[in-house]
C-alpha positions in Angstrom: 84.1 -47.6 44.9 86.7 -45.3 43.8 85.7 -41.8 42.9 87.9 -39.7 40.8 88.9 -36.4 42.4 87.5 -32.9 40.7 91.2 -31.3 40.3 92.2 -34.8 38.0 88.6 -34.9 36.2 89.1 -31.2 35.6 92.4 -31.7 34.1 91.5 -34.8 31.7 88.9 -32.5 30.5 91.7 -29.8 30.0 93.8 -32.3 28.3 91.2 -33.4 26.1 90.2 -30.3 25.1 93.9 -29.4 24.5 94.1 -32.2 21.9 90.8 -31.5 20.3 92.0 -27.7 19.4 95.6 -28.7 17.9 93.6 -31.3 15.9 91.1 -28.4 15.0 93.5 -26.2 13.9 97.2 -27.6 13.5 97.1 -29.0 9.1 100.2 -30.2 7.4 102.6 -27.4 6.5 102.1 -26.8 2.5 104.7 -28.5 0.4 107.5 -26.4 -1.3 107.6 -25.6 -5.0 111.1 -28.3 -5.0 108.8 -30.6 -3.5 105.9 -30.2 -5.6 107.6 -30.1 -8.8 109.4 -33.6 -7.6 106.1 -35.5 -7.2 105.2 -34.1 -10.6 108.7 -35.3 -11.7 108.1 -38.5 -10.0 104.5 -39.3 -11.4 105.6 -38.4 -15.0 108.4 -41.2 -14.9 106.0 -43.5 -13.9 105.2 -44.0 -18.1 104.2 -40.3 -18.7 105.2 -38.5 -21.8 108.1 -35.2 -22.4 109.5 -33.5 -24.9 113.0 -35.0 -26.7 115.0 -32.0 -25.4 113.9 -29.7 -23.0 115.0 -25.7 -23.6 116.2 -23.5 -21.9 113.5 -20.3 -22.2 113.4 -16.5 -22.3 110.1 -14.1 -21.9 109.0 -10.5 -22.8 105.9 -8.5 -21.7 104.9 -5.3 -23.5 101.6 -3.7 -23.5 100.2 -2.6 -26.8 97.4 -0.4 -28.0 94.3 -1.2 -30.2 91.2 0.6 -30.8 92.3 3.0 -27.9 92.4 -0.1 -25.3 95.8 -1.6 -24.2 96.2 -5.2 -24.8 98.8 -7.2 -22.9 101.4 -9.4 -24.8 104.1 -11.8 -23.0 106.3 -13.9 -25.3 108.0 -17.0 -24.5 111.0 -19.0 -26.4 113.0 -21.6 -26.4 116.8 -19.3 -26.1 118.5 -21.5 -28.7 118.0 -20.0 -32.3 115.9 -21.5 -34.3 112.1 -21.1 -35.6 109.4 -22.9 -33.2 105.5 -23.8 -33.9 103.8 -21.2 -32.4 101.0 -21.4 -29.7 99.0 -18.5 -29.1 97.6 -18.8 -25.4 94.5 -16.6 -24.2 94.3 -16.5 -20.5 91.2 -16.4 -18.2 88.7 -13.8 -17.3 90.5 -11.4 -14.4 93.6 -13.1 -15.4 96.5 -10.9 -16.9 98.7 -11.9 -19.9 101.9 -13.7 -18.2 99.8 -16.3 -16.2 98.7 -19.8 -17.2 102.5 -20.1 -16.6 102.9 -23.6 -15.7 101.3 -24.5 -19.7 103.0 -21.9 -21.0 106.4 -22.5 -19.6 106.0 -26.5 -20.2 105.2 -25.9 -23.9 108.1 -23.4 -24.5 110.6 -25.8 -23.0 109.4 -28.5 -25.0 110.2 -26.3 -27.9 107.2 -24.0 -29.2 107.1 -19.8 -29.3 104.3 -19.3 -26.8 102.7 -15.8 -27.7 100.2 -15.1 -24.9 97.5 -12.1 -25.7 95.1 -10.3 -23.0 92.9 -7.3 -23.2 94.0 -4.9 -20.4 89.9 -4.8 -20.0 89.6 -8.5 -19.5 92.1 -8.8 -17.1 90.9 -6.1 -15.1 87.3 -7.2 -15.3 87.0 -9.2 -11.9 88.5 -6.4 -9.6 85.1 -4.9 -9.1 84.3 -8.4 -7.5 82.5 -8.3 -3.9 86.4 -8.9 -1.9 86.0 -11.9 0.2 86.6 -11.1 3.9 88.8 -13.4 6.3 85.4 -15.0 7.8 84.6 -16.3 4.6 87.6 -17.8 4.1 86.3 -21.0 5.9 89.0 -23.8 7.3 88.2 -27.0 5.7 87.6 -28.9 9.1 85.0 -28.1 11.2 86.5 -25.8 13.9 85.0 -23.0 11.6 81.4 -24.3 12.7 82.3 -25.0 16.4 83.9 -21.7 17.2 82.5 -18.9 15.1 79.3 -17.3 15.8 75.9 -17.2 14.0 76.5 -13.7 13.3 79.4 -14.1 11.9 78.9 -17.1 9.7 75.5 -15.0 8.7 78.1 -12.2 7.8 80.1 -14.1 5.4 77.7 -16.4 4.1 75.8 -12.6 3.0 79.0 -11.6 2.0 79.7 -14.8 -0.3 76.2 -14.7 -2.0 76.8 -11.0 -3.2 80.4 -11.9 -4.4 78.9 -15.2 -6.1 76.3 -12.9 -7.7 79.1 -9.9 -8.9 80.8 -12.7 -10.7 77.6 -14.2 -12.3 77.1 -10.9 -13.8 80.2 -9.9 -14.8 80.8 -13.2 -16.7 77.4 -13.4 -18.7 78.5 -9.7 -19.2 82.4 -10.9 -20.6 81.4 -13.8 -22.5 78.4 -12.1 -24.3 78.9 -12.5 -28.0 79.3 -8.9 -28.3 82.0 -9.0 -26.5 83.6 -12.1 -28.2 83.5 -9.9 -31.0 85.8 -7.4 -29.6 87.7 -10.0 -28.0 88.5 -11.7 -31.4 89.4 -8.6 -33.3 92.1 -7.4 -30.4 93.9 -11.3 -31.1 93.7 -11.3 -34.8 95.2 -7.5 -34.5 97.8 -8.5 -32.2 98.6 -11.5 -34.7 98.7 -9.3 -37.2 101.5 -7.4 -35.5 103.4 -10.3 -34.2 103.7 -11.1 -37.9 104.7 -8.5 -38.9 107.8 -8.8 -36.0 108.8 -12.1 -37.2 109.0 -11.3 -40.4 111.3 -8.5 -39.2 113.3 -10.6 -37.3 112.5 -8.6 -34.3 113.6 -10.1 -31.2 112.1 -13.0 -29.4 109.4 -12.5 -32.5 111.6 -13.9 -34.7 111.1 -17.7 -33.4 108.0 -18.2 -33.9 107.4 -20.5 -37.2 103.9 -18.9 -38.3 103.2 -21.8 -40.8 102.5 -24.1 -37.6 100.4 -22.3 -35.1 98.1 -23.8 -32.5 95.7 -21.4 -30.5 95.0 -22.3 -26.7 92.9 -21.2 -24.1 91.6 -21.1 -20.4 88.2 -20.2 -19.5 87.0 -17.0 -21.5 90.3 -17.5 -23.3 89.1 -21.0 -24.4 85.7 -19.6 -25.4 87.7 -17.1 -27.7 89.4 -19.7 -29.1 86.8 -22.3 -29.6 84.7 -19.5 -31.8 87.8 -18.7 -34.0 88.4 -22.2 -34.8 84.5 -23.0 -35.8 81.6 -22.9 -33.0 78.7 -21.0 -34.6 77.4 -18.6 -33.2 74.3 -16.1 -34.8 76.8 -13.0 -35.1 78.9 -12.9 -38.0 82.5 -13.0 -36.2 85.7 -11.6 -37.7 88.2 -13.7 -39.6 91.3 -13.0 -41.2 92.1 -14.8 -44.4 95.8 -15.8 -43.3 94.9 -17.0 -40.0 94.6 -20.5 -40.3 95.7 -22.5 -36.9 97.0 -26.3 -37.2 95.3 -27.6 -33.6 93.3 -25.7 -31.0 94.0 -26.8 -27.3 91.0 -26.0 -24.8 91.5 -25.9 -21.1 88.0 -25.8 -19.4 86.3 -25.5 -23.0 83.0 -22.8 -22.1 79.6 -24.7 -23.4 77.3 -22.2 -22.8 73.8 -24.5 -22.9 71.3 -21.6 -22.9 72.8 -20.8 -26.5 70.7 -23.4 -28.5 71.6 -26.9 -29.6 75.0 -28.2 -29.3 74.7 -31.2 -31.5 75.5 -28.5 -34.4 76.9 -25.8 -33.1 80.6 -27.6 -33.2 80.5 -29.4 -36.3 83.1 -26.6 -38.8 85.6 -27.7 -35.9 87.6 -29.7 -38.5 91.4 -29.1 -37.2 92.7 -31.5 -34.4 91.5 -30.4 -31.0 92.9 -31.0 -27.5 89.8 -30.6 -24.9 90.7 -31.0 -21.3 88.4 -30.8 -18.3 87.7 -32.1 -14.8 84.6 -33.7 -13.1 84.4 -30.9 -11.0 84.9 -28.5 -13.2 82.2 -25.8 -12.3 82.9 -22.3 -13.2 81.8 -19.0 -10.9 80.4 -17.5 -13.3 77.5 -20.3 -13.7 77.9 -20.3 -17.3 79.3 -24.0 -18.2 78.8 -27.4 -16.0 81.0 -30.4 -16.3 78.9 -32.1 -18.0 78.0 -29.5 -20.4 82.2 -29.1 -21.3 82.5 -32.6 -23.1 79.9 -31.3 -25.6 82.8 -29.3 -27.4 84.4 -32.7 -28.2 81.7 -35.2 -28.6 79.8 -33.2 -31.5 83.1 -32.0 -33.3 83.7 -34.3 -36.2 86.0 -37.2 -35.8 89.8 -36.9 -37.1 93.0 -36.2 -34.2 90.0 -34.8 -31.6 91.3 -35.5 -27.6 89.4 -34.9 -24.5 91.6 -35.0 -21.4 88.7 -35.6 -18.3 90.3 -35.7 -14.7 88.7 -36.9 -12.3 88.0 -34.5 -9.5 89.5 -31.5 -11.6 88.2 -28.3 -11.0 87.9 -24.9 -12.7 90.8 -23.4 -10.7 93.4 -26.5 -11.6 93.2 -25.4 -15.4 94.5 -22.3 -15.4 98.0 -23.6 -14.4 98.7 -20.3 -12.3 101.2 -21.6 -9.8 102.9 -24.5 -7.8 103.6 -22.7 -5.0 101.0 -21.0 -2.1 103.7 -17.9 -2.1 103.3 -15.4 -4.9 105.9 -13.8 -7.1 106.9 -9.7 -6.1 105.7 -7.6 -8.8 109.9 -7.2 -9.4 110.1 -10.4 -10.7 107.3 -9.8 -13.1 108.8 -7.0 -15.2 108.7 -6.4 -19.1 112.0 -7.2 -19.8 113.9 -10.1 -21.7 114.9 -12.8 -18.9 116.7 -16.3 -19.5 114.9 -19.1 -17.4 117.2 -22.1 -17.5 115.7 -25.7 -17.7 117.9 -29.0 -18.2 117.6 -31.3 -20.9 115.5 -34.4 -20.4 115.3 -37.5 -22.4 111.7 -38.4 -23.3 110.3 -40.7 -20.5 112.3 -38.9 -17.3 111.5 -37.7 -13.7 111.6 -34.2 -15.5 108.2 -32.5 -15.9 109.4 -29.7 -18.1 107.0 -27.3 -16.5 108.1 -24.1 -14.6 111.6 -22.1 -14.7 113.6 -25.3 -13.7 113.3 -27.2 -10.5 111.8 -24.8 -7.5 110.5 -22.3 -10.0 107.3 -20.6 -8.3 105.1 -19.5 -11.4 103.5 -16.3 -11.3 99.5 -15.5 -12.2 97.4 -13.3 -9.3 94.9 -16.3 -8.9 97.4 -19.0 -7.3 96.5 -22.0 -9.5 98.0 -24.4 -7.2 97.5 -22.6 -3.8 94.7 -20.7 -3.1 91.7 -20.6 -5.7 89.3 -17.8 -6.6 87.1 -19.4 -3.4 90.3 -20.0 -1.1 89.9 -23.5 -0.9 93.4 -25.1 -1.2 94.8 -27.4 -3.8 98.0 -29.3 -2.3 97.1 -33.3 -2.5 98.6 -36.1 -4.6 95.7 -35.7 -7.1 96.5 -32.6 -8.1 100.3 -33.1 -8.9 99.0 -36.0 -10.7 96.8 -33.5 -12.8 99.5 -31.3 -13.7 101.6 -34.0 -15.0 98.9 -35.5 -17.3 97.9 -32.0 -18.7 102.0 -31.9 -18.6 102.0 -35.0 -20.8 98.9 -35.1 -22.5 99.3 -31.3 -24.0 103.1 -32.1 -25.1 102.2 -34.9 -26.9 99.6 -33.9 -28.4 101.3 -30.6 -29.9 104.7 -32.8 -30.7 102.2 -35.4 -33.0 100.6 -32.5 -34.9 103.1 -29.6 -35.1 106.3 -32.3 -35.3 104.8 -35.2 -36.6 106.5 -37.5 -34.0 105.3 -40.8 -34.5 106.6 -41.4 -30.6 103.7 -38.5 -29.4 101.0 -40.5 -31.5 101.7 -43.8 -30.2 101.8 -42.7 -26.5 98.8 -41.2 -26.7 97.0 -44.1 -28.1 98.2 -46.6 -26.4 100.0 -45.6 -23.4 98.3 -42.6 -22.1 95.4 -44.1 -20.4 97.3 -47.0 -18.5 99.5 -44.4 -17.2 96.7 -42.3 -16.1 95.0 -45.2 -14.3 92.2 -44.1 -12.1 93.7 -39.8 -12.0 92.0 -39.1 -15.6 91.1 -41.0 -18.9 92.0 -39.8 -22.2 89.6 -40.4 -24.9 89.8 -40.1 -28.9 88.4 -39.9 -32.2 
């Protein structure tokens, strides 16, 4: 019998090994923004819905002052003159005023004044969070397990309970009722005083057509805006008599269980509401669960109410940071007018609408499509299909009630949901 020589077993097992490594640790190079918006592009011609025209957009940023506290402001429009419906956007806890961009962008160049509001306080409130360290920033295969020792997977595993438990805390802190109060009183001032700036004529102000206003939100942002559209709560919260929005859209609505009976607590929600959530869609705060999220929908009383449920969606997907894995400089994030050119689209096109024209990276510090708040990485086909039906979904749903458009009504009741197939369902009453 043949026996194989040491020096040729020796190198097969060198060989070997050599392949199992580059398996380990070689992954598919991340797709660019171009790319990324193209399966978007390519998804949404596949029956999805867009805007008639899509706009060309400008923004401003300014910081403004309320009850001593700053409050961020970010304004986008459409740049041809004219007077838009107006959606004001509240971003997410630790999230600063100009992010949520891929919504924000989408809805302006569909043709809507997109006033985004943002206690400096808020956005600021997750920097105190435990940093993760690059051990626990695990690789999604398991070369993590093979190669890194006990003592270090102890070490980040320690490392990853504290940070899990700063954000637990800070978040039943943030979305306490006491501080939805203040929340709620720093966006009815700032409404106040874009108001009063449209009526002026007062720059990019000037576009926004205050008798058609829809409030939206992400996370905290959606919690802000679910309570000034109805949900009860036991503290008496502020109101102002001439803020009366046309449609609410939710992103991650927060259903806080632990605050009594939700069969009632959603039942003044009378205006039509857009609810969209995922399957996955856990929070880090441990306040909501996916299941818990439907509830905002299911007990609001019937009449234009949506829920938008994507299968596999998680927390991090809804607050449409970014397409790209690369963030913006901080130069390209400065308070100042800037055009952002899009190209016109007819209605049912490969063009998504979303960002600042094909390529454009969106900004936001949390990397919506790249890295999440727990590093894990966002770049498959289900997630560009995601985009695209909160693209589609969201722009119809504003065109039906803020335009009336017959087209937007009938897609979304009977095209949406063959479109979406087995990526989401879209259900309404």
């Amino acid at each position: 019998m043949n026996k194989t020589p040491k020096t040729t077993t020796y190198f097969l097992m060198l060989i070997a090994c050599s392949a199992f490594m580059t398996g380990c640790f070689m992954s598919p190079s991340p797709l660019t923004p171009e790319q990324q918006s193209e399966k978007i592009g390519q998804y949404i011609a596949k029956g999805g819905y867009s805007a008639v025209v899509s706009y060309d957009i400008k923004s401003i940023s300014e910081t403004w002052r309320h009850d001593g506290q700053a409050v961020d402001i970010s304004m986008l429009t459409p740049t041809t003159p004219g007077a838009y419906p107006l959606i004001i956007y509240l971003p997410g806890l630790g999230e600063q005023a100009d992010e949520g961009k891929l919504w924000r962008e989408t809805w302006a160049k569909a043709g809507y004044a997109v006033f985004s509001v943002q206690p400096l306080e808020i956005a600021n409130a997750l920097k105190v969070v435990t940093p993760m360290s690059s051990d626990d920033k695990q690789p999604a295969d398991s070369s993590w397990s093979l190669f890194t020792s006990s003592k270090d997977k102890d070490k980040a595993a320690a490392l990853k309970a504290v940070r899990n438990s700063d954000l637990r805390y800070l978040g039943h802190e943030y979305f306490s009722q006491a501080s939805l109060i203040k929340r709620i009183n720093h966006v009815l001032w700032a409404y106040a005083q874009l108001q009063q700036r449209t009526k002026a004529k007062q720059g990019l102000f000037a576009a926004a057509d205050l008798s058609r206003v829809v409030i939206a939100g992400y996370d905290i942002g959606a919690q802000t805006a679910a309570a000034m559209i109805g949900e009860k709560y036991d503290a008496i919260l502020p109101q102002a008599p001439d803020f009366n929005p046309l449609a609410a859209i939710l992103l991650s609505p927060s259903v806080d269980i632990a605050l009594g009976d939700v069969t009632t607590r959603y039942q003044n929600i009378s205006i039509p509401l857009l609810a969209v959530t995922g399957t996955e869609d856990d929070d880090p705060y441990a306040i909501s669960t996916p299941y818990a999220r439907t509830a905002i929908w299911e007990n609001a009383p019937p009449g234009n109410k949506c829920l938008l449920l994507l299968k596999k969606g998680n927390h991090q997907l809804f607050a449409g940071n970014n397409l790209s894995q690369k963030q913006e400089s901080n130069a390209e994030q400065e308070s100042v007018e800037k055009p952002e050119t899009g190209t016109a689209a007819p209605r049912f096109s490969n063009s998504y609408g979303g960002g600042g024209g094909k390529g454009h990276s969106g900004g936001g510090s949390q990397g919506g499509m790249g890295k999440s708040k727990g590093g894990s990485r966002q770049n498959g086909a289900q997630d560009y299909n995601h985009v695209a039906a909160i693209f589609s979904v969201s722009i119809a749903f504003l065109d039906h009630v803020c335009k009336h458009d017959s087209v937007a009504g009938s897609w979304l009741s009977a095209k949406a949901n063959p479109w979406l197939d087995k990526s989401a369902s879209l259900k309404i009453k």
